[in-house]
C-alpha positions in Angstrom: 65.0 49.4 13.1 62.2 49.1 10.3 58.7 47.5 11.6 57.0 44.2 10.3 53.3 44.4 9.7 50.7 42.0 8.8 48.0 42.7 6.5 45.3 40.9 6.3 41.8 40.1 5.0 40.3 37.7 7.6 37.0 36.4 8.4 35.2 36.5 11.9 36.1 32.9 12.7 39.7 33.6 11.7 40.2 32.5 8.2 42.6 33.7 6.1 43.0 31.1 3.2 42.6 32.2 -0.8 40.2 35.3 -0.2 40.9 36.6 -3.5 39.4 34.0 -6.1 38.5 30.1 -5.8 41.8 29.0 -7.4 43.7 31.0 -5.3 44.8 28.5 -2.8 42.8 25.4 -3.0 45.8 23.4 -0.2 44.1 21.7 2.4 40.8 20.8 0.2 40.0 24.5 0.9 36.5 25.6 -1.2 35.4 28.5 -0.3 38.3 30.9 -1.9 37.2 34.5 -3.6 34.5 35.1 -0.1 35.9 38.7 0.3 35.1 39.5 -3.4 31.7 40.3 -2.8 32.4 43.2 -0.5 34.8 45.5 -1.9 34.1 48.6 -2.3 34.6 52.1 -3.2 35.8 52.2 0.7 38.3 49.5 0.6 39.6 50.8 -2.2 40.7 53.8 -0.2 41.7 51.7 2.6 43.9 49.5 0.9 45.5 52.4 -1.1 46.4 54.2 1.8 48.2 51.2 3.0 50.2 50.6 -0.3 50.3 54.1 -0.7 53.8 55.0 0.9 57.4 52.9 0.4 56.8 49.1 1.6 59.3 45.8 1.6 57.1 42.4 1.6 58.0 39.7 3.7 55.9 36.4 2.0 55.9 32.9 2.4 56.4 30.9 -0.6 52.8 30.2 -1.7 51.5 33.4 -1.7 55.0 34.6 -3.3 54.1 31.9 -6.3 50.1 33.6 -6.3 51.4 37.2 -6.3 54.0 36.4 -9.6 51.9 34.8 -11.3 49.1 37.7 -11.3 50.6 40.7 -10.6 53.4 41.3 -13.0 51.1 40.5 -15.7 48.3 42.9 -14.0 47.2 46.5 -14.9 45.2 46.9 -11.8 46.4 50.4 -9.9 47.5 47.8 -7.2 50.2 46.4 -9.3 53.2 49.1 -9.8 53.6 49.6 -5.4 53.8 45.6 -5.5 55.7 44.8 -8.5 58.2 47.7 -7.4 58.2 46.7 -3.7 61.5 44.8 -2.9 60.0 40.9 -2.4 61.9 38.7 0.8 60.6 35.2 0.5 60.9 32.9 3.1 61.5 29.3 1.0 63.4 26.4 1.1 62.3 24.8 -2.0 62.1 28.0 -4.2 65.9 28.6 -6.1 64.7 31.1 -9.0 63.1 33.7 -8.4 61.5 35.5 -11.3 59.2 38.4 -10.1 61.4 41.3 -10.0 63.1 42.9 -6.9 62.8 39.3 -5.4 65.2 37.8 -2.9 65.6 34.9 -1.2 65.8 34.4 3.1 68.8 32.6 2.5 68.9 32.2 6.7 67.0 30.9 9.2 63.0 32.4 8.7 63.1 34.2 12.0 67.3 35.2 12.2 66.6 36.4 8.4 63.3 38.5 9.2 65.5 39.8 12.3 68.3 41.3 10.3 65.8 42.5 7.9 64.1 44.7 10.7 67.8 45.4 11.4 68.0 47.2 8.2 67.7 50.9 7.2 64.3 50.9 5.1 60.6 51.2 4.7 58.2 49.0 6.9 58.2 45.7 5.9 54.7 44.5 4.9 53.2 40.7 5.2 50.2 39.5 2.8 49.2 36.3 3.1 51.5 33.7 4.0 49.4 32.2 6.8 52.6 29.3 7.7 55.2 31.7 7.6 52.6 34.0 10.1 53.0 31.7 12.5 56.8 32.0 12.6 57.3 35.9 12.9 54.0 35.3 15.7 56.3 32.6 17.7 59.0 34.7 17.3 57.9 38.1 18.4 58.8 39.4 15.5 55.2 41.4 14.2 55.2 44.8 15.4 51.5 45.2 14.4 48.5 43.6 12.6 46.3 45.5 10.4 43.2 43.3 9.9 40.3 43.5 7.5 37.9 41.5 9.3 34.8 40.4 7.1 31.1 39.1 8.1 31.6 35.7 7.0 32.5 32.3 8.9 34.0 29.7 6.9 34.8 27.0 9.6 37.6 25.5 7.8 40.5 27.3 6.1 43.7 28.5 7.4 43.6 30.9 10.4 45.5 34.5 11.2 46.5 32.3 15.0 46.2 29.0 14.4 46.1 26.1 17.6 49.0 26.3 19.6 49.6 30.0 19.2 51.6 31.9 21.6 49.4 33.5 24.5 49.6 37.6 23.6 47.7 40.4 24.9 46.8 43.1 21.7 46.7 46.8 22.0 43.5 48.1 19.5 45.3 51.6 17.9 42.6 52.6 15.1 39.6 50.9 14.2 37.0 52.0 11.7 33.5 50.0 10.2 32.8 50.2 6.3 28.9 50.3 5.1 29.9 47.1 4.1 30.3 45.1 7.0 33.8 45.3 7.0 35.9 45.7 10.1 39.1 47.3 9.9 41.3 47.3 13.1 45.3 47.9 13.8 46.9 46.1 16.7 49.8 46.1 18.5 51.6 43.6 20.8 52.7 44.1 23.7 50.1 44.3 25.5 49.2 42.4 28.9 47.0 39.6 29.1 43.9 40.9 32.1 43.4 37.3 33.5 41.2 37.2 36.6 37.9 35.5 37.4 34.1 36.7 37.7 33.8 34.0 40.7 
C-alpha cells in the first residue's frame, strides 16, 4: 500500500486558492491569487525540491489538472521534468481528453478510485492543489499526511485546506521547520486523538 500526501502552500487563515499568479484560479470572484510569490526563496527552493525530488504519482482535481497542462509542459523551470514525468490521476467527470502526458482518468468513484490507487505497487501519490477534491480524500480518510507550507498572510476569502463542515481529526506534528522568510513548514499525520476537556 502506497501513501497519499497533500502538498500545500496555505495561508494562516487557511487559504489555499491560486497562490501561484493572479490568473491562476480567479473561481469564486477570488483576487488575491500570486500572494506566495513574494516569499520564495533560495530556501523554498530546497524545500520543494526535496519533495519532488524522489519518484511521485499526482492525484489532482480537475482545475488544477487544467492549470498544471497548460504551464508545465510548455515550462523550462527545473520543476517541470519530475511533474511532466510524474504519472497524472485526475479526478473529473467532465474532462474526456486528456492531453498532458502520463495522464489518466479516475474512471470510478473519487474515493473507491483513490482507494485502489493506494492499493497499488508504486511511489507515494502526491496532491497539489485541488482544494474540492481535498475535501473528498479528508471525508474519506484517505490522506495519510499533510505537508503544509504555511505563509504570513490572511486573505479572508479564498478556498481553504478544511473547509466548514470538515470531519473532526486530531493531527500528529512529525517535522516542522521556519524559513527566514516567514514561512512555516510542517508535516502532519492523522490519526491522532482529539484532547477534549475543559479548563472549568
Amino acid at each position: 500500500m502506497r501513501e497519499l500526501i497533500v502538498n500545500t502552500f496555505l495561508t494562516l487563515d487557511g487559504v489555499m486558492q491560486a497562490p501561484g499568479g493572479p490568473e491562476e484560479d480567479t473561481s469564486g470572484g477570488f483576487e488575491h491569487g500570486g500572494w506566495s510569490f513574494g516569499y520564495w526563496d533560495e530556501a523554498m527552493e530546497q524545500s520543494m525540491g526535496e519533495t519532488m525530488g524522489k519518484p511521485f504519482d499526482m492525484v489532482l482535481g480537475r482545475k488544477t489538472y487544467e492549470i498544471f497542462a497548460a504551464f508545465w509542459p510548455h515550462s523550462d523551470d527545473p520543476g517541470a521534468e519530475p511533474l511532466n514525468n510524474a504519472t497524472k490521476h485526475v479526478a473529473s467527470t467532465t474532462l474526456k481528453d486528456l492531453e498532458w502526458q502520463n495522464s489518466h482518468l479516475i474512471e470510478d468513484d473519487v474515493a473507491e478510485g483513490v482507494r485502489a490507487l493506494k492499493a497499488h505497487d508504486g511511489p507515494e501519490l502526491q496532491v497539489h492543489g485541488s482544494a474540492n477534491l481535498i475535501q473528498t480524500l479528508h471525508r474519506h480518510g484517505l490522506v495519510d499526511e499533510y505537508r503544509l507550507y504555511i505563509f504570513p498572510v490572511v486573505l479572508g476569502t479564498g478556498k481553504r485546506l478544511f473547509e466548514e463542515g470538515a470531519v473532526p481529526a486530531g493531527l500528529e506534528l512529525t517535522h516542522s521547520a521556519t524559513n527566514t522568510n516567514g514561512v512555516i513548514s510542517a508535516t502532519y499525520r492523522p490519526g491522532a486523538k482529539i484532547k477534549y476537556g475543559s479548563f472549568g
